[in-house]
N, C-alpha and C positions, 0 to 999 in steps of 0.2 A: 335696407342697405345690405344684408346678410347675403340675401340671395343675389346679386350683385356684384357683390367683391366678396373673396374669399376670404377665407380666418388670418390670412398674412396681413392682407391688404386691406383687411378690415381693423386690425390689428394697428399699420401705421395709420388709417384715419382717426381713430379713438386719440392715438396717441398725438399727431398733431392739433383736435378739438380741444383737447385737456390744457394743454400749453396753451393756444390760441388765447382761449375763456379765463384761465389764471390772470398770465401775463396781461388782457386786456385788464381788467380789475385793477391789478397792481396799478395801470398805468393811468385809472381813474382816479385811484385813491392817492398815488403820487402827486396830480395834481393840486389835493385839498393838504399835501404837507408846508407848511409854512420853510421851507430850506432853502436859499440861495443856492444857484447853478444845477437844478434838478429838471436842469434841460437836456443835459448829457447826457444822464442815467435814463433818464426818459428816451431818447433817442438809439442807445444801444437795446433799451428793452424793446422796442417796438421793431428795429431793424434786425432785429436777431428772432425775434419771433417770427415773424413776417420770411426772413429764412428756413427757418426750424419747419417750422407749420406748411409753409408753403410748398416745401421739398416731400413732405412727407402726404400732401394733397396729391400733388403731382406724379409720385411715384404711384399711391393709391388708384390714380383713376387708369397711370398709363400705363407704369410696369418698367419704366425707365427708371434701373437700377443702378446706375450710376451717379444718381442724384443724391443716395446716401453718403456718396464722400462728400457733399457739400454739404449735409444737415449740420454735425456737428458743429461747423462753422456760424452756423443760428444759434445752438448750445452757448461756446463761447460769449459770443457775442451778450447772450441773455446773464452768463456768469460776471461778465464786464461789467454789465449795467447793473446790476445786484449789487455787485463791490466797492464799485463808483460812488451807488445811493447810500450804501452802510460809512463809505469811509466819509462822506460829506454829511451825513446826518451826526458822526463819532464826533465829528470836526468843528459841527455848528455851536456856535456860542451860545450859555443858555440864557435867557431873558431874565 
């Protein structure tokens, strides 16, 4: 991949795979949480990844740098759904 895309553009592939690989995990491991409404947090993590990641494929392969003003908007979205999970997990009743 090196010789391919250069140290930038290699630079945002690395960095959308990391996010990608985490945030999929999370969204395995979410599943096996026993929490009410861990639909939502699960739906901002997957749609904000799927932003993030996919912005930072795209920029990689094309060079269309204008697509960084939309990543962060994946960012957010992945801070949302993190929030969301913490404050519904703070919230859950314990057994």
């Amino acid at each position: 991949m090196q010789d391919i895309l250069g140290p930038v553009r290699l630079g945002w592939w690395n960095t959308a795979v990391q996010y990608q690989m985490w945030h999929a995990v999370a969204l395995v491991a979410i599943t096996a949480l026993p929490l009410q409404g861990r639909g939502a947090p699960a739906a901002l993590l997957a749609s904000g990844t799927t932003i993030f990641s996919g912005t930072l494929y795209v920029m990689a392969l094309t060079d269309i740098r204008w697509l960084g003003a939309v990543t962060p908007i994946g960012g957010l979205l992945m801070i949302a759904g993190w929030a969301m999970l913490a404050l519904r997990a703070w919230r859950q009743p314990q057994a």
